[in-house]
C-alpha positions as CSV (number, residue, x, y, z in Angstrom):
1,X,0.0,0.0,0.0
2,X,1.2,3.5,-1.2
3,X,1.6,6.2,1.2
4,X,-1.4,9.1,0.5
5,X,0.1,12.1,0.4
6,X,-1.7,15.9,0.3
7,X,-0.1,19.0,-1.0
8,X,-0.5,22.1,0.3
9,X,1.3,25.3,-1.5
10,X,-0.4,28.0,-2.8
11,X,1.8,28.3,-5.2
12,X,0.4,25.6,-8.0
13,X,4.2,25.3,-9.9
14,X,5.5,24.5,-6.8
15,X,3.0,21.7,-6.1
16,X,3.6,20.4,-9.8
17,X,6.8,20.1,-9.5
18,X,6.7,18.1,-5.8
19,X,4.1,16.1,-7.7
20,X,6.5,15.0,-10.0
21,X,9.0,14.8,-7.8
22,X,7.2,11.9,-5.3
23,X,6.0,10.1,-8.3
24,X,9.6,9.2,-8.7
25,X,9.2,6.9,-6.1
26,X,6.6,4.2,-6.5
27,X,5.6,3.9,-2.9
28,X,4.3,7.2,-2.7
29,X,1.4,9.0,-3.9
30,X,-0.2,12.5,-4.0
31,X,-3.9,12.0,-3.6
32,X,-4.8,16.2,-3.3
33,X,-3.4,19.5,-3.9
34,X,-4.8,22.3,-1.5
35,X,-3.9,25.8,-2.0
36,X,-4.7,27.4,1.3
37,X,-5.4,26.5,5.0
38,X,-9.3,25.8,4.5
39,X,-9.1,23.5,1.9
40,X,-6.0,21.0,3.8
41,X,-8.8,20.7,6.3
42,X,-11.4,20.1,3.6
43,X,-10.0,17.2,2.0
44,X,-8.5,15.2,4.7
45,X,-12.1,15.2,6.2
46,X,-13.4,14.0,2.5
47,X,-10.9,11.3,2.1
48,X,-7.9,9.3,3.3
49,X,-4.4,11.3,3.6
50,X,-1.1,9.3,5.6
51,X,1.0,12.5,5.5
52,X,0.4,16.6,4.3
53,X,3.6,18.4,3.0
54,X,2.3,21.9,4.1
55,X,3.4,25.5,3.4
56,X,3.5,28.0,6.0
57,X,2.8,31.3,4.1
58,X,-0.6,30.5,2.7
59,X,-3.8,32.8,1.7
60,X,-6.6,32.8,4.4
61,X,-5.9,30.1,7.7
62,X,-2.0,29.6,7.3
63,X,0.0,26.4,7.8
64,X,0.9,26.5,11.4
65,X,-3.0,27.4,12.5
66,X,-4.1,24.5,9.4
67,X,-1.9,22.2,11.1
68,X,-3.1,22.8,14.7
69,X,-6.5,22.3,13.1
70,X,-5.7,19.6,11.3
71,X,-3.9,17.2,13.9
72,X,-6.6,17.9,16.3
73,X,-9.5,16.0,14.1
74,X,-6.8,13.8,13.0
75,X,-4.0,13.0,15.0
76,X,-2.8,10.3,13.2
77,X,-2.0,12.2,10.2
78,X,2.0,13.4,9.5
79,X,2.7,16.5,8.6
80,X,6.1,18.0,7.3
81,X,6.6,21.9,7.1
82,X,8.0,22.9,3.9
83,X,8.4,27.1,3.7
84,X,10.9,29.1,1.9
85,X,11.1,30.7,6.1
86,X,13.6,29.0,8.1
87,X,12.9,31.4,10.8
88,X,13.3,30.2,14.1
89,X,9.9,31.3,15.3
90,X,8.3,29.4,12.3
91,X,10.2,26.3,13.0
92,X,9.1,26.8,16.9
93,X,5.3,27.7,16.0
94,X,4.9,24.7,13.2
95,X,6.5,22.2,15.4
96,X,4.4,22.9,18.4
97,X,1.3,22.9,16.2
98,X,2.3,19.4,16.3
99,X,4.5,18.9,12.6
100,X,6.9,15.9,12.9
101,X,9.4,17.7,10.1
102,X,10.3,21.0,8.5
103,X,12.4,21.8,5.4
104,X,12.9,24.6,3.5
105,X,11.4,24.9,-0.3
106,X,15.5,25.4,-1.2
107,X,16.3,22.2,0.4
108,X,13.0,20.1,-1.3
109,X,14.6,17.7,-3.2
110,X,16.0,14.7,-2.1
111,X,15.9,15.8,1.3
112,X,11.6,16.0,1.3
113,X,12.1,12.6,0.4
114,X,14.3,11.8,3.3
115,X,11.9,13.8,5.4
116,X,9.1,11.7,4.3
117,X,10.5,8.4,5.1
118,X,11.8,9.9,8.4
119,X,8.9,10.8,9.9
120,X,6.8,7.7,8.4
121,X,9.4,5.7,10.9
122,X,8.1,7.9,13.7
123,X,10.8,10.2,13.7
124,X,11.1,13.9,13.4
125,X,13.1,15.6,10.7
126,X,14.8,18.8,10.1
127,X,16.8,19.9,7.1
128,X,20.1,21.1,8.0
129,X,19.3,24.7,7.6
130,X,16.9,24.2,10.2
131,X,19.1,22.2,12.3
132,X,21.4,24.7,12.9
133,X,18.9,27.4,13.6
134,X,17.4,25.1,16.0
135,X,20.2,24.5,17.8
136,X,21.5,28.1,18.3
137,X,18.4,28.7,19.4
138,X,18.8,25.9,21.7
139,X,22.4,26.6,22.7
140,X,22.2,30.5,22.7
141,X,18.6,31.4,23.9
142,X,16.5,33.6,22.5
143,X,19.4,35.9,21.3
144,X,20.8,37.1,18.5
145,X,20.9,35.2,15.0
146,X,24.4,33.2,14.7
147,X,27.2,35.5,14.0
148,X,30.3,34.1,12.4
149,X,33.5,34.0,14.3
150,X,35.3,37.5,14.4
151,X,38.5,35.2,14.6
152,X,37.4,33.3,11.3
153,X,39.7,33.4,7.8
154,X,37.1,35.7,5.3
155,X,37.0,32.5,3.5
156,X,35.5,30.6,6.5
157,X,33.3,33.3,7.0
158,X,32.0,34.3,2.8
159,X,30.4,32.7,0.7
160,X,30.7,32.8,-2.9
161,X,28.5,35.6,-5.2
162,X,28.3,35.7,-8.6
163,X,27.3,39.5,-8.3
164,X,30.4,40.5,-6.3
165,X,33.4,42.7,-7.9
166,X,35.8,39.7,-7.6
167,X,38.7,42.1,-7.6
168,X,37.6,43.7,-4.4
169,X,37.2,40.8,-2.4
170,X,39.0,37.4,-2.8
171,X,38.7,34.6,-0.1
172,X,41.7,33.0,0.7
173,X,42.9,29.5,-1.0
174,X,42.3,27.1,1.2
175,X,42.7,23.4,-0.1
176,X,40.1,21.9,2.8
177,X,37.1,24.1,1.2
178,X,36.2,22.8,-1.8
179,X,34.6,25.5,-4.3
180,X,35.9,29.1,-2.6
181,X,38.8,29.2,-5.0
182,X,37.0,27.9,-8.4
183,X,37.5,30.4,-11.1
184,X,34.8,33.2,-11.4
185,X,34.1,32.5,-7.9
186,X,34.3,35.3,-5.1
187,X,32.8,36.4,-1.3
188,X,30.6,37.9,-0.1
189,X,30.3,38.5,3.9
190,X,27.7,36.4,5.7
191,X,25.6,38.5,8.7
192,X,23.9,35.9,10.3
């Protein structure tokens, strides 16, 4: 039996291309496509859904108040946060409205499908992005974003912009970072 899976994005080239994405693997399958709050809720009353990808940025009821909602009349439903928001306080919000993963839409590729089989083992998932804000969080309090180390090389603490005067800024070669010292490639300060 396939895992039912429901879509919700309000943006409909984003669900097409998740679509085609999951089909890729047999033991999956998208059963609905929601593009906003209301209609999540909607169809997993109507009909059958194991797991709901769902977007936290969404036109009327959003994802975190959908999923609250949601896991309420049917807490044995999955649900993965997938937002372009890596925001601690989204993370925070979505997770206690009772989502077993969150990834950001950057990081959707393989790593929705490692999400998916993650929390179908009754685990919970975070993409690394998220990991690491997590754990500042966690580590740091409430505080500040991460900063990077004042101490760091500029090429520990740039990464590379293809918009950047390259003549104004080079990172330094350094033959444990793969990628900083590729031709055409240059730094740009991080502020985190």
């Amino acid at each position: 039996m396939s895992l039912r899976i429901l879509l919700a994005d309000d943006h409909q080239m984003f669900r097409h291309a998740l679509r085609a994405l999951l089909a890729r693997d047999p033991e999956l399958e998208v059963v609905a496509e929601a593009a906003s709050g209301e209609e999540v809720l909607a169809i997993a009353d109507a009909q059958p859904v194991d797991l709901v990808c769902m977007d936290i940025a969404m036109p009327g009821m959003d994802g975190i108040e959908a999923t609250r909602r949601l896991l309420a009349r049917h807490p044995a439903l999955r649900v993965i946060g997938l937002s372009a928001f890596a925001d601690r306080q989204f993370v925070t919000d979505l997770l206690a409205a009772g989502a077993r993963g969150y990834i950001t839409k950057g990081e959707a590729g393989d790593e929705l499908l490692r999400a998916i089989r993650t929390v179908c083992e009754g685990r919970s998932y975070l993409c690394p992005e998220v990991a690491a804000t997590v754990a500042h969080r966690r580590l740091h309090g409430r505080g500040a974003p991460p900063q990077p180390d004042a101490q760091a090389r500029p090429a520990q603490r740039c990464r590379t912009h293809p918009l950047r005067d390259p003549q104004r800024h080079q990172p330094e070669r350094d033959p444990g970072r793969r990628g900083l010292s590729a031709p055409g490639a240059f730094a740009l300060p991080v502020n985190r």
